[in-house]
N, C-alpha and C positions, 0 to 999 in steps of 0.2 A: 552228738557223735556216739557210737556204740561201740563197744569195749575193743575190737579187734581196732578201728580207726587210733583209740586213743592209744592202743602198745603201738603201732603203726607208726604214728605222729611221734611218742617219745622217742623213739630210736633214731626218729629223722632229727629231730630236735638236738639231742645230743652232740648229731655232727654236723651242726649245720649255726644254733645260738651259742654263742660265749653265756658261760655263767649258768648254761640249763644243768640241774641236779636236782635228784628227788622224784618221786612220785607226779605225776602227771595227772592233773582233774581239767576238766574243761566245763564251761556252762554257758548257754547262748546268752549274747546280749543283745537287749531288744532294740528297737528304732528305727533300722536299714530295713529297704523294701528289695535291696538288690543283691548285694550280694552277705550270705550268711555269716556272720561275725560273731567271732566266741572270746571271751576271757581264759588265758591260761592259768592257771596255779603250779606252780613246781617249789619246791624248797621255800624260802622265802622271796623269791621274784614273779612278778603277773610282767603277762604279756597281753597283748593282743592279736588273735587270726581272724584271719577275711578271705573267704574260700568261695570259689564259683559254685552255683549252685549245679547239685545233681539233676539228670534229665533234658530235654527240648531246651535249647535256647536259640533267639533269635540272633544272627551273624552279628558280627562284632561286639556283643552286648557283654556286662560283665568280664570287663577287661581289668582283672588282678593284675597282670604281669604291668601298663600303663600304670594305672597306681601306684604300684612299688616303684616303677622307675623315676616319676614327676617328683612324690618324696624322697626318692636319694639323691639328686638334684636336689631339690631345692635347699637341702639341709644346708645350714651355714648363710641362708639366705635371709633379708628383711618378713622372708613368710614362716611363720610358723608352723610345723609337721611333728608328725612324730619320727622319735627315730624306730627306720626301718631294719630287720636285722635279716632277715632273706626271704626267696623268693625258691618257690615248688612248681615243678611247670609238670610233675608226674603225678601225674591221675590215679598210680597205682596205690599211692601212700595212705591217700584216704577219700580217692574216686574224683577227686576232682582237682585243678591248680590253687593254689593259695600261697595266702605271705604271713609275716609274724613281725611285727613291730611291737614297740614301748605302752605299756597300759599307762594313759596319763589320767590320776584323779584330781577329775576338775568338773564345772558343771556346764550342762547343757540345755538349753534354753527350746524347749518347743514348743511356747507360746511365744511371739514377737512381742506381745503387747508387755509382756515380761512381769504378769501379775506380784503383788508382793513386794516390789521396791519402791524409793522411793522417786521424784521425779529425774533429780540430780544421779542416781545411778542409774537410771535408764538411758540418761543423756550421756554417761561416759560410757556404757556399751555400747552406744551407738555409734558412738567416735570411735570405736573400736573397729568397728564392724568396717567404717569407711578408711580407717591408715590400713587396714590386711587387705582391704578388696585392692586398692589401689596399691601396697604391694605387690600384688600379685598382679596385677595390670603391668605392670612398672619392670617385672622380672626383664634381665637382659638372659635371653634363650640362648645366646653364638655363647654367652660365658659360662653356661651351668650346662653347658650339652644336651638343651634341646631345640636347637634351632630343623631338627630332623623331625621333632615328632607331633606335626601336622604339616597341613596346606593352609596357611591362611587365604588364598587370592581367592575370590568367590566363595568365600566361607558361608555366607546367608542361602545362596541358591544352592549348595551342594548339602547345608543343614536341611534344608527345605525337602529336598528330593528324600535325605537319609531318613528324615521322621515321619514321610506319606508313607514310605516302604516299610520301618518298624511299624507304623499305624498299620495299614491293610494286614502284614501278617500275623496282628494280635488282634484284627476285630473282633468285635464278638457280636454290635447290632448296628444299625445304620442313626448317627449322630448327625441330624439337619446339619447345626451351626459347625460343623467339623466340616461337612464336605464345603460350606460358603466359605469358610476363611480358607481351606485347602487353596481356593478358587482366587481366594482377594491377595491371599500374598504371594500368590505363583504369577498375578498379574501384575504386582506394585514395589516390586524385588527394586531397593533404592540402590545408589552408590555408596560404595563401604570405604572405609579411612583406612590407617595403619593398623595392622595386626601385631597379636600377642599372644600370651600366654593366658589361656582361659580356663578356670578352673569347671565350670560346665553345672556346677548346681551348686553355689553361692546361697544359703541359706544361713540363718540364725543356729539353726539345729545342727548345721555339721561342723561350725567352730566347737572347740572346747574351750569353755575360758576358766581361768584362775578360781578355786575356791573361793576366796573372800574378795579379790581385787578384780576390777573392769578392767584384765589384761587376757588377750588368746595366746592359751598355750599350745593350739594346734586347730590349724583344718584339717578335715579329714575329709572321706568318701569324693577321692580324686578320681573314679572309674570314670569318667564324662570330657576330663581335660585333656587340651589339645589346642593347638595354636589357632586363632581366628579374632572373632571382634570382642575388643573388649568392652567396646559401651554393649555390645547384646549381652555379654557376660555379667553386666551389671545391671541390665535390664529386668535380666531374670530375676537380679537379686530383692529390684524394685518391685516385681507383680504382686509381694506381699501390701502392698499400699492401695492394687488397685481390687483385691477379692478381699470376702470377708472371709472370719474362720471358717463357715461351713463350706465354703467353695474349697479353699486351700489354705489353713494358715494363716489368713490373710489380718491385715489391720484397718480396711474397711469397714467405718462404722463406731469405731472408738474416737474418743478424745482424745487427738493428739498432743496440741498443747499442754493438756491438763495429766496427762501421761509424762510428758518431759521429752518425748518422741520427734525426733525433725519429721514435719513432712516430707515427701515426695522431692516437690522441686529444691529444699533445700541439703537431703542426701547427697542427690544429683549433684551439685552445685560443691561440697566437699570436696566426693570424689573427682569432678573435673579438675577444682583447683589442688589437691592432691597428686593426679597424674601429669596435669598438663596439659589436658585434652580439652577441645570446647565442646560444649552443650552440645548433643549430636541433636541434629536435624529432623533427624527420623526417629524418633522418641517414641509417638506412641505406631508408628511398624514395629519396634523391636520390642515394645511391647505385646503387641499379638499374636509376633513372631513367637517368643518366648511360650505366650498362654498356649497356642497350638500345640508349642513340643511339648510340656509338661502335659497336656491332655493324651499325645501319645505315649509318655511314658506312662502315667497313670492307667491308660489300655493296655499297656504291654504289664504292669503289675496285675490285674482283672484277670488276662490271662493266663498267666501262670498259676494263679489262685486256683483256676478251674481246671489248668492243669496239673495241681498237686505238687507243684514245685516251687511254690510263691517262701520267701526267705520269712517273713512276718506273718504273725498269726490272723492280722487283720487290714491283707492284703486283700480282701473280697470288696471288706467298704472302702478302703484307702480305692481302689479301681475304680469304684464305682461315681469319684468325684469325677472322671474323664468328660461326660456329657459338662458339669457346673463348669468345668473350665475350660472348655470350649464353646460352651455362651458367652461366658466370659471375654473371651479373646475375637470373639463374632460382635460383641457389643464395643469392644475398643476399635476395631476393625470398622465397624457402620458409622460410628464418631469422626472418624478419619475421614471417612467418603461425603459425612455429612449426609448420613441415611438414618 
């Protein structure tokens, strides 16, 4: 932010946070590909902001105002959040919408394989990972006031259509294994169960967990949530089982066991008996479903990159994983068909 944003931002801040006093410093925090996220300082309180980025963006993308609302909702809920303290839909303040919630210090994991512990606390983050997903599966929407904020009915066909449209309008070269799975799950679209509330990028990195203890004191980077399938929601959270790290993150290729790490089918098997719900059917569809869109997000980060509006400074290579995982998601895709 440059000095006229940051007088800007304090004077909003003032009437707007309880408890804001003092001088105003801001300084980026890294990790988000999407939308730009800074730590506040003022007197002796930090907060945290998460602003749309400046420039081109594709329709819907980068929804602050969504964010803020799923976390004031859910507060008081079995999910962990941060608290949010408001919401800027005027662009004049510091050019774009943004919110400000609670700075929580805690640690954040962006290796899965969770190098440096030992097996037994890998196993209770893990458990961790699967009581918060499956709270957040589990949210009753008519009671926390969002039974409004999506469509689940046809949620897979209508994700389908939204991420060929983000894809096309971020292309930047033509991806074989992209346009084949484009093609295999536009033709293999299964029947969908009960709908919920889906947090939309369930990962390791965007819980915060406790300093010293295997407890999450917050999910965060809600931009994506919205009511639809929860086993896809959980699918996504699985694709880290089936790429390795240089694809995406992934735990492909490690020693699981020897790690303390449940595999795949015994996550799975948690979270079912967690929610309630059975083993879905169409496992690995929602898995290539999943690899698809994350190959379009990852294009729609590439792009931005090259168009100078990318939130991370290594939004170039982060993009450029688009092609590995969308092989990816073409090689779960040809397993299915038995190609």
């Amino acid at each position: 932010m440059n000095a006229l944003e940051i007088q800007c931002l304090a004077s909003w801040l003032r009437c707007h946070v309880q408890d804001f006093e003092g001088d105003l410093r801001a300084e980026p925090l890294a990790g988000g590909q999407s939308n730009p996220t800074y730590r506040l300082y003022a007197g002796p309180n930090q907060w945290v902001l998460r602003r749309k980025p400046i420039g081109t963006l594709l329709a819907s993308a980068h929804a602050v105002d969504r964010e803020f609302r799923v976390m004031q909702a859910l507060a008081g809920t079995d999910v962990p959040v941060p608290r949010v303290h408001a919401l800027c839909m005027d662009e004049s303040i510091i050019g774009s919408s943004f919110y400000v919630m609670d700075y929580l210090d805690g640690r954040v994991f962006i290796d899965p394989s969770l190098p440096g512990m030992t097996p037994a606390e890998r196993a209770a983050i893990y458990t961790e990972l699967q009581r918060v997903a499956a709270a957040i599966h589990s949210v009753d929407v008519q009671r926390i006031g969002l039974a409004d904020f999506g469509r689940p009915q046809n949620f897979l066909s209508r994700q389908i259509e939204r991420w060929i449209r983000q894809y096309r309008a971020s292309e930047t070269e033509h991806i074989e294994a992209m346009e084949q799975l484009i093609a295999w799950l536009s033709s293999q679209q299964p029947e969908e169960g009960a709908g919920g509330l889906i947090h939309g990028d369930f990962r390791i990195d965007n819980v915060i967990f406790h300093p010293t203890e295997p407890r999450a004191l917050a999910v965060i980077d809600w931009e994506l949530s919205t009511l639809g399938s929860p086993e896809a929601d959980f699918a996504y959270h699985c694709m880290a089982w089936r790429v390795t790290p240089e694809e995406f993150r992934g735990l492909k290729g490690h020693d699981l066991p020897a790690l303390g790490i449940p595999d795949e089918a015994a996550h799975l098997a948690a979270w079912c008996h967690l929610t309630g719900r059975p083993s879905p059917a169409n496992w690995e569809y929602l898995l290539a479903f999943n690899m698809f869109r994350m190959a379009a997000i990852l294009q729609g980060i590439l792009a931005r990159a090259r168009r100078g509006n990318a939130a991370a400074s290594d939004a170039e290579q982060t993009g450029q994983r688009a092609r590995l995982m969308a092989e990816a998601g073409w090689r779960v895709a040809q397993r299915q068909s038995g190609g």
